[in-house]
C-alpha positions as CSV (number, residue, x, y, z in Angstrom):
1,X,20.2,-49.3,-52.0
2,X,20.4,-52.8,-52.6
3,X,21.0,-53.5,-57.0
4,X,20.3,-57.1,-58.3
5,X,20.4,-58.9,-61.4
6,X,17.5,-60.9,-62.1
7,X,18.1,-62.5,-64.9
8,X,22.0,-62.9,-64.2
9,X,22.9,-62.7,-68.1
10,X,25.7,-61.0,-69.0
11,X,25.7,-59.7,-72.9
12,X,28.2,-62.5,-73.8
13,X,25.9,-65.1,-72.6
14,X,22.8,-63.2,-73.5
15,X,24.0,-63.6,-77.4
16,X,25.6,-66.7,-77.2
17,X,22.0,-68.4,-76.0
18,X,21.0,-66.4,-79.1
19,X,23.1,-68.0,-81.5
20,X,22.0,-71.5,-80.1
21,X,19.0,-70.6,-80.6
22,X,18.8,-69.0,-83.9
23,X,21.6,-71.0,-85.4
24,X,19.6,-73.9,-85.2
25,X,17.3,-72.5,-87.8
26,X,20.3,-71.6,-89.9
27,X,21.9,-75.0,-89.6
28,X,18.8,-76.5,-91.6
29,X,19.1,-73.8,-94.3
30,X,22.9,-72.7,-94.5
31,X,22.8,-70.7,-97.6
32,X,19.2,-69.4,-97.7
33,X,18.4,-65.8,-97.1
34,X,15.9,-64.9,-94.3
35,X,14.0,-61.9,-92.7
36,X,15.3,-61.2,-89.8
37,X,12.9,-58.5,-87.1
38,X,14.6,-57.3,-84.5
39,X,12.3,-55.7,-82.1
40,X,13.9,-53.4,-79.2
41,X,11.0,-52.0,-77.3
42,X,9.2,-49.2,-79.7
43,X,11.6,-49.5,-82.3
44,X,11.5,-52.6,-84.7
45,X,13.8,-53.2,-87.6
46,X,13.6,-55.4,-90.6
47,X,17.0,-57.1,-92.6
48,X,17.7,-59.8,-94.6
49,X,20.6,-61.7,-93.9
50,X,22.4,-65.1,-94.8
51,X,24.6,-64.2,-91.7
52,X,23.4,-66.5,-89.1
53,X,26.1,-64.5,-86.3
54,X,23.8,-62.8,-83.7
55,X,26.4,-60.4,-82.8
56,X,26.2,-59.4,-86.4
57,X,22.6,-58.8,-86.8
58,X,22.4,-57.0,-83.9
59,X,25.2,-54.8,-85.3
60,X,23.7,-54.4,-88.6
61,X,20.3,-53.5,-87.3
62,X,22.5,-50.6,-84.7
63,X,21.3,-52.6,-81.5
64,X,23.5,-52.3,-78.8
65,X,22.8,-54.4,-75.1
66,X,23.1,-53.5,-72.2
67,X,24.9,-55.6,-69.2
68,X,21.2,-56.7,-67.9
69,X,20.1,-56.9,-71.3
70,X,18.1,-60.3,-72.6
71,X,17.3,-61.5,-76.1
72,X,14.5,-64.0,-76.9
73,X,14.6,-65.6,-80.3
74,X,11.8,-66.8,-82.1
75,X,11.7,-68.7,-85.4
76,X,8.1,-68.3,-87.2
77,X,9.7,-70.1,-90.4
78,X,12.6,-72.0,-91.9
79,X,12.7,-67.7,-93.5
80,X,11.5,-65.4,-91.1
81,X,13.1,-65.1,-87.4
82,X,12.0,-62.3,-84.5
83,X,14.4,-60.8,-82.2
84,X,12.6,-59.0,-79.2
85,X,15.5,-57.2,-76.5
86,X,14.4,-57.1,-73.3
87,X,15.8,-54.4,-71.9
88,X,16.8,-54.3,-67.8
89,X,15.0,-51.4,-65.6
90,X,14.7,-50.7,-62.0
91,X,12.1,-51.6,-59.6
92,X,11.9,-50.5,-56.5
93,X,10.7,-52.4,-53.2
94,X,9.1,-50.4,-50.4
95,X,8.9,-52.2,-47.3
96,X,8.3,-49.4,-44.2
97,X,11.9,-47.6,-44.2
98,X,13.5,-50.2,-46.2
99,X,14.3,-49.5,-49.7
100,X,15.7,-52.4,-52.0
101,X,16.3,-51.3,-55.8
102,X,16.3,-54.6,-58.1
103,X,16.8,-55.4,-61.9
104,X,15.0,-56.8,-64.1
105,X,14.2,-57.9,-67.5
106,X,10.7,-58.9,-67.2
107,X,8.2,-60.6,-64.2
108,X,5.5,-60.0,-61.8
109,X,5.2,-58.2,-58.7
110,X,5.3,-61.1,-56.7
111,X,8.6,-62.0,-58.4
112,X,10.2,-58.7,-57.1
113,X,8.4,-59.1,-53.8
114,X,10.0,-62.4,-53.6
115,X,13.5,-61.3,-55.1
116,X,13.7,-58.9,-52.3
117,X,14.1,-61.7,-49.5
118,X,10.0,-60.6,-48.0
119,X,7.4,-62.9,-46.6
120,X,3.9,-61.5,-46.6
121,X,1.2,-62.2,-43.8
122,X,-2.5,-61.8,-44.9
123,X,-3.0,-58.8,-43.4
124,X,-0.1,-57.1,-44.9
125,X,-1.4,-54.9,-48.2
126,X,1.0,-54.1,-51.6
127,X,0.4,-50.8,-53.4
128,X,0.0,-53.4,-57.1
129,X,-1.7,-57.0,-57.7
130,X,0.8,-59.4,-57.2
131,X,0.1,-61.1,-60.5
132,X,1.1,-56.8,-62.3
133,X,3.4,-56.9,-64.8
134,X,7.0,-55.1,-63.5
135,X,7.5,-52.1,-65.5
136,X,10.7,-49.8,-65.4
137,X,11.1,-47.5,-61.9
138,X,7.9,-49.0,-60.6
139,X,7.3,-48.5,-57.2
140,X,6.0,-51.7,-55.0
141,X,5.1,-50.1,-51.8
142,X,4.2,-52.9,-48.7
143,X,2.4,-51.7,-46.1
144,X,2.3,-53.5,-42.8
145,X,-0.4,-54.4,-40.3
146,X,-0.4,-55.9,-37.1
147,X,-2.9,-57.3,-35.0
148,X,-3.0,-55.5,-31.5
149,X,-5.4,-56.2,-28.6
150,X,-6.6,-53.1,-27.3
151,X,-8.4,-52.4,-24.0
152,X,-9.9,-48.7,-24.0
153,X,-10.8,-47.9,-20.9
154,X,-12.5,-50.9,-20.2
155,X,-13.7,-51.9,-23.9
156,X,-11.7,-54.8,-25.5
157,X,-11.0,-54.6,-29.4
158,X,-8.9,-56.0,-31.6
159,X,-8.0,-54.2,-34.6
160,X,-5.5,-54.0,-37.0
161,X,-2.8,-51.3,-37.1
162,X,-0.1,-50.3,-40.0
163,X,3.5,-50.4,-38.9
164,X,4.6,-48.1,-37.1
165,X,4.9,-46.6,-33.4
166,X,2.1,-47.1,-30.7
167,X,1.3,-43.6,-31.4
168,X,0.9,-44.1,-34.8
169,X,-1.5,-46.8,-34.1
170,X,-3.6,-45.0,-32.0
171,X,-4.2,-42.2,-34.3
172,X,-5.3,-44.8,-37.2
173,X,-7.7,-46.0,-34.5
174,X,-8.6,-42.5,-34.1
175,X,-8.2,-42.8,-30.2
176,X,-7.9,-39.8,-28.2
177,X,-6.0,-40.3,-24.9
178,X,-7.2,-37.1,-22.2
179,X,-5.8,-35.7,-19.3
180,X,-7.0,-38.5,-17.4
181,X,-5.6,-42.1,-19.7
182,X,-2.9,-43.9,-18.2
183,X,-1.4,-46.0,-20.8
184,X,0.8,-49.7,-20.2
185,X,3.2,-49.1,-23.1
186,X,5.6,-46.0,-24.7
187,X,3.6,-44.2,-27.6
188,X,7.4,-44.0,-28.6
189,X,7.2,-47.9,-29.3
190,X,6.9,-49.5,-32.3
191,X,3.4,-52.3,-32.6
192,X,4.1,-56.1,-32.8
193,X,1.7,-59.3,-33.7
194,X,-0.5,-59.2,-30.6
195,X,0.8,-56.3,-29.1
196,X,-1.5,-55.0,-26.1
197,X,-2.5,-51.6,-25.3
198,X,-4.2,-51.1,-22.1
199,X,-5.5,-47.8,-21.9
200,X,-7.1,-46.5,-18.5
201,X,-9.1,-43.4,-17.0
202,X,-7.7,-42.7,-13.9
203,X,-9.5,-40.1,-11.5
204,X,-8.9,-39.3,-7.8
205,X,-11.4,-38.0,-5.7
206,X,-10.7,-36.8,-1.6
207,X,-13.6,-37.8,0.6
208,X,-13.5,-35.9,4.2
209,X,-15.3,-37.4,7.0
210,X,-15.6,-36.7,10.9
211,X,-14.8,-38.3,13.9
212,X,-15.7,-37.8,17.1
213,X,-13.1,-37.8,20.1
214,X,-14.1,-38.7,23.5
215,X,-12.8,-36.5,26.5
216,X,-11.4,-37.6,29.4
217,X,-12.5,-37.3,32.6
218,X,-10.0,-36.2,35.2
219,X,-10.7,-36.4,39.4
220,X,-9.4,-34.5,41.8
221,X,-9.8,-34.2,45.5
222,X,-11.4,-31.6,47.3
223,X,-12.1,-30.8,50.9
224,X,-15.2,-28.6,50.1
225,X,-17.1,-32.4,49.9
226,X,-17.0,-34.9,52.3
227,X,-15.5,-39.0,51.6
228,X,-17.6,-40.5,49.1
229,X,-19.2,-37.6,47.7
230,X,-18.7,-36.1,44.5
231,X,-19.3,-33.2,41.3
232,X,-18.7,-32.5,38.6
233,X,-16.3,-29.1,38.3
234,X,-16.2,-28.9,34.4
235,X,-18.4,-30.5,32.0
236,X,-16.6,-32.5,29.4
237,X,-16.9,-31.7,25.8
238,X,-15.4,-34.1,23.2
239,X,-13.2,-33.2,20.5
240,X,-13.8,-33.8,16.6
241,X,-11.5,-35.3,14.7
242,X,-11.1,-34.9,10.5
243,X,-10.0,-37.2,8.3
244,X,-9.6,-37.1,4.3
245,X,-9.3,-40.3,2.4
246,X,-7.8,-40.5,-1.2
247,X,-9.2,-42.4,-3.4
248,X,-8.5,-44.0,-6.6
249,X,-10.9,-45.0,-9.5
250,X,-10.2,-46.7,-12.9
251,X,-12.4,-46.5,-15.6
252,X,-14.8,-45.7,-13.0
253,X,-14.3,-48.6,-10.4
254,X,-12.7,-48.2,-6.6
255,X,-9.4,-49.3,-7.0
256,X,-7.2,-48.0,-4.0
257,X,-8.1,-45.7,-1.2
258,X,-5.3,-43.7,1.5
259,X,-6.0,-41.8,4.3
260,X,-3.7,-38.5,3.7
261,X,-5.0,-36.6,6.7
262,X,-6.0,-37.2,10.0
263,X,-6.1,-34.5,12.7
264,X,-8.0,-33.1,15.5
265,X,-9.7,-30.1,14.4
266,X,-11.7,-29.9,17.5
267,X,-9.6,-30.4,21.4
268,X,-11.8,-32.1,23.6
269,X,-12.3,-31.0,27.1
270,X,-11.6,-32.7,30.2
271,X,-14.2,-33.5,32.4
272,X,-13.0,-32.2,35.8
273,X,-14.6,-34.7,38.4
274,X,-14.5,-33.5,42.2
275,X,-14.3,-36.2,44.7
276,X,-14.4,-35.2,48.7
277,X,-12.2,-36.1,51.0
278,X,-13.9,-34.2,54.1
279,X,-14.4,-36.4,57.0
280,X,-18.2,-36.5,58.5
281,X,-18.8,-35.2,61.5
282,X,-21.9,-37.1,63.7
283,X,-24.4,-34.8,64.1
284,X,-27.0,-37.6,65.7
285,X,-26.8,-35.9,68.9
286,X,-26.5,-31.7,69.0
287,X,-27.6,-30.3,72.5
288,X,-25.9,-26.7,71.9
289,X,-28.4,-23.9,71.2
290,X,-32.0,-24.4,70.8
291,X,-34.5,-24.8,67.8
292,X,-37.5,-22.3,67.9
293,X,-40.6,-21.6,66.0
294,X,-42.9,-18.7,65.7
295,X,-45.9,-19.9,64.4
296,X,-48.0,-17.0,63.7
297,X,-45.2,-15.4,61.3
298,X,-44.3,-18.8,60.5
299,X,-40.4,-18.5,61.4
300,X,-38.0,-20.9,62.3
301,X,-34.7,-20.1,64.2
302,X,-32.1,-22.7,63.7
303,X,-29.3,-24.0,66.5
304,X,-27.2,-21.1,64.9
305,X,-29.7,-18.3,65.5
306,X,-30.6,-17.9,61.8
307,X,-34.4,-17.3,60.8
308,X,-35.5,-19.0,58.2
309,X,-39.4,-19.2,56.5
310,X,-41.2,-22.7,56.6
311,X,-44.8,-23.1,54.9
312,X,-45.9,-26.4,56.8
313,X,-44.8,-28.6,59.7
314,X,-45.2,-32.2,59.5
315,X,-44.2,-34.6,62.7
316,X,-44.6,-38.2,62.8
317,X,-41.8,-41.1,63.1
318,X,-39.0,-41.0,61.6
319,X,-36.2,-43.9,60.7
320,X,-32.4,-43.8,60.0
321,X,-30.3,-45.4,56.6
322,X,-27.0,-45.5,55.3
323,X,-25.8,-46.8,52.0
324,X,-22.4,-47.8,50.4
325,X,-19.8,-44.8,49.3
326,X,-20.9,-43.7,46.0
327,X,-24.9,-45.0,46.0
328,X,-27.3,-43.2,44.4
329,X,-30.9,-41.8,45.4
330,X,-34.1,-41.7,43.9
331,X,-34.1,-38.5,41.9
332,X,-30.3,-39.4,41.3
333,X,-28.3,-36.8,44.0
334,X,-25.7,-38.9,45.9
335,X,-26.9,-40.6,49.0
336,X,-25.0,-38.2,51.5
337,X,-25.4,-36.6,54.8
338,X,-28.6,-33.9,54.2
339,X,-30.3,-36.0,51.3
340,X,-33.2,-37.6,53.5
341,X,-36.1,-40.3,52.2
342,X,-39.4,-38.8,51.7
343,X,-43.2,-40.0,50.5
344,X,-43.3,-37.4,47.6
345,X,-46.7,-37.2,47.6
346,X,-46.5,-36.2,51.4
347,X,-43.3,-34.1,50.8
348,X,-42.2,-33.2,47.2
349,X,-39.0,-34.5,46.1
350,X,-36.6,-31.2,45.9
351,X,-38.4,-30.0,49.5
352,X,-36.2,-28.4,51.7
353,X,-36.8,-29.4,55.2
354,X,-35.4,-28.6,58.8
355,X,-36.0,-32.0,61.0
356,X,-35.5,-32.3,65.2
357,X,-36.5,-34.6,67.2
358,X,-39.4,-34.6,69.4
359,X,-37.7,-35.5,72.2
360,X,-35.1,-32.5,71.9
361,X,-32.1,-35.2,71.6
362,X,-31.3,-34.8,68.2
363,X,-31.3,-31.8,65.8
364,X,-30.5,-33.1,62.1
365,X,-30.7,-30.1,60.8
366,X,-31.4,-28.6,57.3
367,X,-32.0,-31.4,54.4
368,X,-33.2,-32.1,51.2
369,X,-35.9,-34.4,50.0
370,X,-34.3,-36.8,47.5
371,X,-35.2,-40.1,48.7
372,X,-38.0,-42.6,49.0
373,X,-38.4,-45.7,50.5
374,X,-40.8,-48.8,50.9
375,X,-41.8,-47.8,54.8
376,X,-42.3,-44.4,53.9
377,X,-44.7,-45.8,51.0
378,X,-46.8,-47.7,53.7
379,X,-47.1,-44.9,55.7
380,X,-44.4,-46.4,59.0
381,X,-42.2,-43.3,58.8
382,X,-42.5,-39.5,57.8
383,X,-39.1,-39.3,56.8
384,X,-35.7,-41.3,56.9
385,X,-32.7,-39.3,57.7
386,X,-29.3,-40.8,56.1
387,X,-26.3,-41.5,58.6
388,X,-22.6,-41.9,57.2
389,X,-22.2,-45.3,59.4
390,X,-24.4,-48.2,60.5
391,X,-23.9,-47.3,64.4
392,X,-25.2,-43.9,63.9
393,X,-28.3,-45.4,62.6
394,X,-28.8,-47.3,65.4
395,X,-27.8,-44.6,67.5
396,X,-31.0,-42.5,66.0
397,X,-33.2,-45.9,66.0
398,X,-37.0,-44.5,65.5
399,X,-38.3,-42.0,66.9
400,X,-40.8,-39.3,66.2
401,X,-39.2,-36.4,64.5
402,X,-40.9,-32.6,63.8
403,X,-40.0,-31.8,60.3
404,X,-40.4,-28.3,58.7
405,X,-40.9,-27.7,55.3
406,X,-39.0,-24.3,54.5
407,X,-39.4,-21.7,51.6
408,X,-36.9,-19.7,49.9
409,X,-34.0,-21.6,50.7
410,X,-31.5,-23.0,48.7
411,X,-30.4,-27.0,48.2
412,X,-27.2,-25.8,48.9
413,X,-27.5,-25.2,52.8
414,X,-28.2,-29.0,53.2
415,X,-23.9,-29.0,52.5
């Protein structure tokens, strides 16, 4: 602890400013008695005395001073003098953990505030007015405030704190921080003038989403079709794909987002695509075996001997077409060899049919109505047969054609 001397007397000096004091008084009336009070706090004594000598009044009247001591003389008459001792005492200034123990004989609290080497700011706050008279082992206490700028979760305040740690501030503030508050500074750190606290609520939250994956579709060849025609062996499936997406919110805003998974949950499957690579054989002119019906039972024996069951027979002229690898038909089958062009309200689209010619040339054989055309429309042409080349189409040309419209057969035999 610090220990100063306010006044800076020492007794010597203390009783020779005395004796200048009182002696002047005693210079004026050498050899008359006066009443002399000597007044040490409670304690007040009365002589008469001729003896001007402070020392020796103060020794008559069994004063004794200290080191820090002070006298004040007062003359209320050419005969009657006061002594008052002003004795030193202890006063101890407070400021946070600091501790300074001063002396003095008398003054004010802002004396002592000021003997102690401290500046006050107006927010600051002493324990005593500053215009209190100091009194032995008084106490000054300071207590120390700073202004802090606070945002609290979002809120901006400024208040004013005590000295102290961060901490410390906030529990004067009577703020809470939860699991949650994410704070810019150490509660370990001690506040300053305009110190900023930024306090924030940080969540999370994982969103999971889907995403589809597309298949791919994988050809192969096969000689079970012919050039240019196709199927598909396995239907593809796609795949699903999840994803989960952290994100970030502060005081209850988006701030950041990160994907932190993303996986196939779900394998798609390939699409197997068959594509033929059986070459066509003409079939515009068959002469081997013979094509026979018998009407009453309705029964139709093919080049090959096999019986078959046909509900109506329709004869009339028929045409020939090709089309480009790959082209399409009316109800969407692939133009091929056995898919032949129909009037569908003559002959129903899906219709099998078993076509010759009437001139025993040509047997095209078993077929499929999945076709149409603008001639057969108007009416031209019964049917018109699809040829893998130009030349066989010509080949055929028109001519009128006996077509039989079978039951119980399957699409499959036009193959």
């Amino acid at each position: 602890m610090e220990k100063k001397n306010f006044s800076g007397l020492k007794k010597a000096v203390s009783i020779a400013l005395m004796g200048a004091v009182c002696l002047t008084a005693a210079a004026a009336v050498t050899a008359t008695s006066k009443t002399v009070t000597v007044t040490d706090g409670d304690k007040t004594v009365t002589i008469n005395t001729i003896n001007s000598d402070t020392e020796s009044i103060l020794e008559r009247t069994g004063v004794k001073l200290g080191e820090d001591d002070k006298i004040v003389c007062t003359e209320n008459s050419e005969s009657s003098i006061n002594i008052s001792i002003m004795r030193a005492f202890s006063v101890d200034v407070v400021d946070g953990k600091t501790r300074k123990t001063l002396t003095f004989n008398e003054g004010t609290v802002a004396d002592a505030i000021k003997a102690a080497g401290l500046t006050l700011s107006k927010s600051d706050s002493v324990s005593f007015s500053q215009n209190a008279q100091l009194e032995p082992d008084m106490e000054i206490t300071i207590a120390r405030f700073f202004t802090v700028n606070v945002d609290l979760r979002g809120k901006k305040l400024i208040r004013e704190v005590p000295a102290g740690t961060v901490a410390d501030a906030l529990a004067y503030l009577d703020i809470k921080l939860d699991k949650n508050d994410v704070i810019n500074v150490d509660t370990k750190t001690a506040v300053s003038e305009n110190m900023s606290i930024i306090i924030s609520s940080v969540t999370y939250k994982e969103i999971t989403k889907t995403e589809e994956v597309a298949y791919n579709t994988v050809y192969q060849n096969t000689d079970d079709l012919y050039k240019g025609e196709s199927s598909v062996e396995t239907q593809g499936v796609n795949g699903e794909r999840t994803i989960v997406i952290k994100e970030k919110y502060i005081n209850g805003k988006l701030d950041s987002s990160k994907e932190i998974k993303n996986k196939i949950t779900k394998q798609p499957v390939d699409e197997v695509v068959l594509n033929g690579t059986k070459e066509y054989v003409s079939q515009v002119y068959t002469y081997s075996g013979t094509v026979s019906a018998n009407e009453p039972s309705n029964i139709l024996t093919d080049v090959n001997g096999n019986q078959v069951h046909y509900t109506r027979v329709l004869t009339g002229s028929g045409t020939a077409y090709y089309a480009p690898a790959g082209a399409l038909t009316a109800t969407g089958r692939l133009a091929r060899y056995g898919v032949v062009a129909v009037d569908p309200d003559i002959i129903p689209y899906g219709s099998i049919l078993y076509i010759v010619s009437n001139d025993g040339q040509v047997v095209y054989g078993y077929a499929v109505a999945g076709d149409t055309g603008g001639a057969l429309w108007a009416g031209t042409a019964i049917v018109d047969l699809y040829y893998n080349t130009y030349d066989e189409c010509c080949q055929f040309g028109r001519r009128d054609v006996t077509v039989y419209v079978l039951d119980g057969v399957s699409e499959d035999i036009t193959y």
